[in-house]
C-alpha positions in Angstrom: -1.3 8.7 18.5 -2.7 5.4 16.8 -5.0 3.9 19.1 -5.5 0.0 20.4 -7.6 -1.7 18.4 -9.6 -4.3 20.4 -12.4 -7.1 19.3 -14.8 -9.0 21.6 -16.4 -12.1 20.6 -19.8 -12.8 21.8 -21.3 -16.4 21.4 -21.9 -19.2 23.5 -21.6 -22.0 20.4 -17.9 -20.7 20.2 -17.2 -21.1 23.8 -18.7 -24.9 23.9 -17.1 -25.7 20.6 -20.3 -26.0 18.5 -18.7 -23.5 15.7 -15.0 -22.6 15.2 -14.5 -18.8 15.8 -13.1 -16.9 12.1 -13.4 -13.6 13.6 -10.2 -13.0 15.4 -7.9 -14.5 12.4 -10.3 -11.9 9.9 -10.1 -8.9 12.0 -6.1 -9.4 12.1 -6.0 -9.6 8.7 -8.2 -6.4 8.3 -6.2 -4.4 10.1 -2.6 -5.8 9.1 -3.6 -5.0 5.2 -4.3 -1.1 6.7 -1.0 -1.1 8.5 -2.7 -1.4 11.8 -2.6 -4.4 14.6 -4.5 -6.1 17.3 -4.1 -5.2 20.7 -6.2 -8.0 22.3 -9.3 -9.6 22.5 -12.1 -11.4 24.5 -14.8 -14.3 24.4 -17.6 -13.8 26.0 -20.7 -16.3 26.1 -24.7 -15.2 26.1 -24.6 -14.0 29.7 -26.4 -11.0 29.8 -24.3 -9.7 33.0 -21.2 -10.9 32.0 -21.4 -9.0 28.5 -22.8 -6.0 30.5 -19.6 -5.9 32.3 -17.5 -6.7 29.9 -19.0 -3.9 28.2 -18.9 -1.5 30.4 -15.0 -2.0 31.0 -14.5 -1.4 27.2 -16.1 2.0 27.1 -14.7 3.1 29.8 -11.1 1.8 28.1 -12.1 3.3 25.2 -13.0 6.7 26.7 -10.0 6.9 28.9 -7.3 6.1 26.2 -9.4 6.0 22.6 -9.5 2.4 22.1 -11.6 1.1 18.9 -13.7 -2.3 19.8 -15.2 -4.2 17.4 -18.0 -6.6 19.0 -19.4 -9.3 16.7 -22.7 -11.4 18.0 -25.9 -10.8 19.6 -27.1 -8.1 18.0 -30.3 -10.2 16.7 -33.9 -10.1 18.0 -34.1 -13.9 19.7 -34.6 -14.4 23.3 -30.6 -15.3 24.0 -29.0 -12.2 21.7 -28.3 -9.5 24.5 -25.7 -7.4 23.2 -28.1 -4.6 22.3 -29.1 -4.5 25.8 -26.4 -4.6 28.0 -24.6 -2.1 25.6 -27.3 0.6 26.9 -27.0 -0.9 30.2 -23.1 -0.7 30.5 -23.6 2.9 28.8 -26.5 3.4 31.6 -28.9 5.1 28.3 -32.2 3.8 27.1 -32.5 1.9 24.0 -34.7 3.3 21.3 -35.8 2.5 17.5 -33.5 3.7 15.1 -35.0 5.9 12.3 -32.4 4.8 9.9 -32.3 1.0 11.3 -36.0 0.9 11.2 -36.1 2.2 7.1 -33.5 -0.3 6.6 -35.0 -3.0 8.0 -38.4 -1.9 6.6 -37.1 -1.7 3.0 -35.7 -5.6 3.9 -38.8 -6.6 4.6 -40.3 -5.2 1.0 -37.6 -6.8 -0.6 -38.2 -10.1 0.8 -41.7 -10.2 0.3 -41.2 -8.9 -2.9 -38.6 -12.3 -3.5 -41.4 -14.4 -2.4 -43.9 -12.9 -4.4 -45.9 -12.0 -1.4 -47.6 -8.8 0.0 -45.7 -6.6 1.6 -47.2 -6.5 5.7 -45.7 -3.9 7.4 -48.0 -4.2 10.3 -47.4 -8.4 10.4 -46.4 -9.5 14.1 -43.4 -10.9 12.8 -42.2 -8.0 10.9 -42.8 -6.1 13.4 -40.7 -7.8 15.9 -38.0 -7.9 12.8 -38.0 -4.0 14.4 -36.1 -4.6 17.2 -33.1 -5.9 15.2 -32.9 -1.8 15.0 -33.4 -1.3 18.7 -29.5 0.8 20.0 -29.0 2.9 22.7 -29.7 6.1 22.2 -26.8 8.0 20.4 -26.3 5.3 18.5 -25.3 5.3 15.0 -25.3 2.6 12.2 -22.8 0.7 10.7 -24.5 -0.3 7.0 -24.7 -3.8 6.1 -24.1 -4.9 2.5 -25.3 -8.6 2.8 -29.0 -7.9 3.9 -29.5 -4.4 4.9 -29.8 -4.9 8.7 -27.7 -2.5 10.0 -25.0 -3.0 13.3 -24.5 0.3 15.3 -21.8 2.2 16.9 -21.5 3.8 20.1 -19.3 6.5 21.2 -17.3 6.7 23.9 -14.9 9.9 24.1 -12.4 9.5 21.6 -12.9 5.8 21.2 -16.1 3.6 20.2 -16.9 0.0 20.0 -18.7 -1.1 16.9 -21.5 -3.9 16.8 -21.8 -6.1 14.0 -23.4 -9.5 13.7 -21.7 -12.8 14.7 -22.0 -14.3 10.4 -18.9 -13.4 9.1 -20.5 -12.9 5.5 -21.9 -9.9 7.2 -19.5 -9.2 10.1 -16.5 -9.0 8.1 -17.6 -6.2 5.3 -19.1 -3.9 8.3 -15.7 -3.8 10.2 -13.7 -3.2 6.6 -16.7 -0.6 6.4 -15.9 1.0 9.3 -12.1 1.2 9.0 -12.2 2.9 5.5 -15.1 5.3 6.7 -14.2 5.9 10.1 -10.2 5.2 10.7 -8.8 6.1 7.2 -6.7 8.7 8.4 -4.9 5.8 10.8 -4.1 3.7 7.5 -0.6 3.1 7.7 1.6 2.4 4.0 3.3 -0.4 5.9 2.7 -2.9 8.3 4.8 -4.0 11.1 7.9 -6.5 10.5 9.6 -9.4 12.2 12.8 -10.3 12.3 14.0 -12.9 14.4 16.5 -16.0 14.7 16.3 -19.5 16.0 18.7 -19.8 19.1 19.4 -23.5 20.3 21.2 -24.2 24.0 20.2 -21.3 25.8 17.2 -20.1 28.6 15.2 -16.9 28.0 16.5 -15.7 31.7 20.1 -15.7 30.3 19.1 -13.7 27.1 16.8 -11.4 29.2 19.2 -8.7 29.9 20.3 -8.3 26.0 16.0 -8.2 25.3 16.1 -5.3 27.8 19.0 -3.5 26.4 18.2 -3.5 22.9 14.9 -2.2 23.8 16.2 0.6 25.8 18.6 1.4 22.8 16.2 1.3 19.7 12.9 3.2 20.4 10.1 1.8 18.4 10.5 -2.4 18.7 10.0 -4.6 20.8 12.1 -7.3 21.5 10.1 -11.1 21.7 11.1 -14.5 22.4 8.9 -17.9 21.8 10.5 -20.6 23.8 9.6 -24.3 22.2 10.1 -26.8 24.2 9.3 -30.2 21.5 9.5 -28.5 17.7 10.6 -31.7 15.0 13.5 -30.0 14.0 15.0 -27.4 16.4 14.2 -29.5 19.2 14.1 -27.3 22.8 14.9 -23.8 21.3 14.1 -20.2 21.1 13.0 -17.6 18.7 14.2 -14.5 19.3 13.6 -11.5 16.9 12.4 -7.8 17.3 9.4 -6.2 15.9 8.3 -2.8 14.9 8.8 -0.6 11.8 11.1 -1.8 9.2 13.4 1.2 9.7 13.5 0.4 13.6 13.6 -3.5 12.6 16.6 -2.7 10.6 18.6 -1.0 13.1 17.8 -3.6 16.2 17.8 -6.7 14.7 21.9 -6.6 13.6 22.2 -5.1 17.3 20.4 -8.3 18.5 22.8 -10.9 16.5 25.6 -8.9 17.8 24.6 -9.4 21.1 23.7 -13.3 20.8 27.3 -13.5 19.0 28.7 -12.8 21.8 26.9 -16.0 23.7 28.7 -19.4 23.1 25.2 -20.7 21.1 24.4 -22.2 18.3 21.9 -20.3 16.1 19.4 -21.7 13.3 17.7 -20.2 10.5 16.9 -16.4 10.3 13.1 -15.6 9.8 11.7 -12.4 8.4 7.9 -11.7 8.3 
């Protein structure tokens, strides 16, 4: 069984508008080019309670039915990133220095010096508190991160896990595609899901809601929708009505449903396929 795939958002400048969130467009498209889909998703701002219990509802979603999180933001070292924390906290285990984190980090910190032409000072205070960007709950395990080596983690829970990776996309975004070839490759699907659906003028989604159920009931494997639009330019008041699924199920519903809307004194508009 293929499980729900989730993503949280963490961030307080997306939630007041200071920077437009690209995460929940990108992870889409990650999964959709694996065959796979997004089941739903959450913003949360810096509130280190708040993120504790959202957390905590994810694991336990994620141990009860498999569900894969990703989580992007927070993971840094500044006084206002608390996903680290409140991960152990929602997982009720300490947090401890990674052995892998910290080389990674460490061998960051060579290389930057290294870029500057400086000395490398491992004991430095500020490298030093670089350290607790590899700070995870025990039982963690890394996510690598091609951009600059400082790794995001994982955490188990049952069958499922939610991955941490930072909030910059340039680093976000290669750790989740990172994590889907290495850790749900045998979920890959050859084909993505399909639309099909037509543009039905004059009618109100209570009077088509017995066909929707019907040709559910009838074609395992879709599922009927319907996007009511109430001021489009052209259409006008209208709705689009189509099924979803596999293209195999698609193909079998979606003549079913204009069968169905035939039989309906309405006017239909174009046919849409996606």
């Amino acid at each position: 069984m293929t499980p729900s795939f989730g993503l949280i958002i963490i961030g307080d400048e997306i939630l007041s508008g200071k920077r437009t969130d690209k995460h929940l467009p990108k992870v889409i498209e990650l999964l959709a080019a694996r065959g796979l889909a997004l089941a739903y998703a959450e913003y949360v701002g810096d509130d280190p309670e708040r993120i504790t219990a959202t957390l905590a509802r994810t694991f336990a979603a994620s141990r009860a039915s498999g569900d894969v999180v990703f989580c992007t933001g927070g993971i840094g070292a500044t006084p206002d990133d608390h996903t680290r924390q409140c991960a152990a906290r929602a997982l009720g285990v300490e947090l401890a220095l990674h052995p892998e984190a910290r080389r990674l980090i460490e061998e960051r910190i060579r290389d930057t010096a290294k870029e500057q032409g400086a000395a490398y000072e491992p004991d430095r205070h500020d490298n030093l508190h670089r350290l607790n960007m590899g700070v995870f709950p025990v039982g963690a395990q890394i996510i690598p991160n091609p951009y600059n080596k400082i790794p995001g983690f994982t955490c188990q829970a049952g069958q499922g896990a939610v991955h941490f990776v930072p909030g910059f996309p340039v680093m976000a975004w290669p750790m989740v595609e990172w994590v889907l070839n290495n850790s749900y490759a045998h979920l890959h699907q050859a084909t993505c899901a399909v639309e099909k659906s037509v543009i039905v003028m004059g009618s109100m989604e209570a009077a088509l809601t017995p066909l929707m159920l019907s040709i559910e009931a009838e074609h395992a494997g879709v599922k009927v929708f319907s996007l009511p639009s109430v001021d489009h330019p052209e259409y006008g008041r209208h709705i689009e009505l189509g099924v979803k699924g596999t293209a195999d199920a698609v193909n079998r519903a979606y003549p079913a449903l204009l069968a169905g809307l035939h039989k309906f004194d309405l006017k239909l508009g174009p046919e849409l396929v996606r």
